[in-house]
C-alpha positions as CSV (number, residue, x, y, z in Angstrom):
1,X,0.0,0.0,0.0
2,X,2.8,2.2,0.8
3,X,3.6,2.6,-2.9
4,X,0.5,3.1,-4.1
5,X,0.1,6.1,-1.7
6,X,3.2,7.8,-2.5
7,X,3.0,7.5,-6.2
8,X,-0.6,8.9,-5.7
9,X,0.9,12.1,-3.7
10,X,3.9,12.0,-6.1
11,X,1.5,12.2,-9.2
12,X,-0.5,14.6,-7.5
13,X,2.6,17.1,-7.3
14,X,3.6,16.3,-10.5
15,X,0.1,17.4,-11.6
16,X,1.0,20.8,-9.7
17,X,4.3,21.3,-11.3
18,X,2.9,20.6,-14.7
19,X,-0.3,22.4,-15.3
20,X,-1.3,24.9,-12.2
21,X,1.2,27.3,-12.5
22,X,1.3,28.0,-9.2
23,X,3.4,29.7,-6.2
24,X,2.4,27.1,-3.5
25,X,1.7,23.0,-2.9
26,X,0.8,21.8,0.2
27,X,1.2,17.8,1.2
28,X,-1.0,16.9,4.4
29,X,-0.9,13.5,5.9
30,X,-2.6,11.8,8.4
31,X,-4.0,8.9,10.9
32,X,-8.0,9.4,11.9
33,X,-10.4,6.3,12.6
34,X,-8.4,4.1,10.7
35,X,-8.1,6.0,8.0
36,X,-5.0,7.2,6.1
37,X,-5.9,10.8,4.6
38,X,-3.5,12.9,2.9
39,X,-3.9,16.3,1.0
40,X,-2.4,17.9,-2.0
41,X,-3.3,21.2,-2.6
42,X,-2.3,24.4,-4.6
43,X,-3.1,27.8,-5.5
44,X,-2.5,27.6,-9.1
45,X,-4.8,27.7,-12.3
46,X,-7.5,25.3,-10.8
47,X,-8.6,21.8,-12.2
48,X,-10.3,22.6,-15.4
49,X,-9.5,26.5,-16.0
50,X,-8.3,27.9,-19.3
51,X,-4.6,26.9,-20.2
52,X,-4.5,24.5,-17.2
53,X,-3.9,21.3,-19.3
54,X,-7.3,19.9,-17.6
55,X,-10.7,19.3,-18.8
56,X,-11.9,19.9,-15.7
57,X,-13.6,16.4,-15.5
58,X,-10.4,14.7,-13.9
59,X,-10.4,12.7,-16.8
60,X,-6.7,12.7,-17.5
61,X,-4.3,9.3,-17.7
62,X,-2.6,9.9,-14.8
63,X,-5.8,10.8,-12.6
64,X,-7.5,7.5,-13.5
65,X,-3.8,5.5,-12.5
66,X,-4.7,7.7,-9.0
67,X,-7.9,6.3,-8.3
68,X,-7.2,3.1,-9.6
69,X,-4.4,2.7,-7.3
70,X,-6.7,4.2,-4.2
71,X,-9.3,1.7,-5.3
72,X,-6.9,-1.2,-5.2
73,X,-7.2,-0.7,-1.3
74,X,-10.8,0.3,-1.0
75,X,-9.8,3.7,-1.0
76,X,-10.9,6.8,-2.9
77,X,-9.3,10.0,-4.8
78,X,-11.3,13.2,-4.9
79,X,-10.0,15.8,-7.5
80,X,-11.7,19.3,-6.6
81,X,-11.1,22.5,-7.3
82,X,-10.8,25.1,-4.5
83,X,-12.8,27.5,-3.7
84,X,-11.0,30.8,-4.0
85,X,-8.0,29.0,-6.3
86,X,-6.2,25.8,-7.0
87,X,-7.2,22.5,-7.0
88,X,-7.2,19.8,-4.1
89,X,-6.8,16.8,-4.2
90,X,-7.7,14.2,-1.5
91,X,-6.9,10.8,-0.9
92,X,-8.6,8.4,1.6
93,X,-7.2,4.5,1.9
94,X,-8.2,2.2,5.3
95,X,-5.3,0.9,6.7
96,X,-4.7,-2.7,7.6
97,X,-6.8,-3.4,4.3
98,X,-5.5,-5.7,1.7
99,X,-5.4,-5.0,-2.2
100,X,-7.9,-6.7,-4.4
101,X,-7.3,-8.8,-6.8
102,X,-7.6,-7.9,-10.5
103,X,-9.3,-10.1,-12.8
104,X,-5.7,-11.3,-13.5
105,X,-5.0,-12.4,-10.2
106,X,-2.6,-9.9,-9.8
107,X,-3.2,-7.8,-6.7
């Protein structure tokens, strides 16, 4: 699982660094109900604004890899934008879960 979370986070910065054009990202993390949540967020263009790369619909190829990833531990990834400006992104995976199998039998 470990993996899976930081290539989520790492994507998620990438993201940043590639389309927002913004000044700030910030990385949360942490431990609630048995829950492992962590943020990205940033005060750039905004998921889906002009020039941002985006479609706004989270549709990308590296978006899906994040919530396929998530969903390989029951988790979830919610791509938002902010309300003033930016775009958050927010990751939610139980932990002590195991990763399902894919029709492959690959987990």
């Amino acid at each position: 699982m470990a993996e899976d979370v930081y290539r989520i986070v790492a994507e998620a910065v990438h993201n940043v660094v590639k389309h927002a054009g913004a000044h700030r990202v910030t990385v949360r993390s942490a431990v609630r109900d048995g829950r492992l949540r962590a943020t990205v967020s940033d005060d750039g263009r905004g998921i889906g604004a002009a020039g941002s790369g985006g479609s706004g619909t989270g549709s990308g190829h590296g978006l899906k890899i994040m919530h396929e990833r998530a969903a390989r531990w029951g988790g979830s990834v919610v791509v938002e934008p902010r309300r003033r400006r930016g775009t958050l992104v927010r990751l939610t995976v139980p932990l002590g879960g195991r990763a399902a199998m894919s029709a492959d039998g690959r987990g």
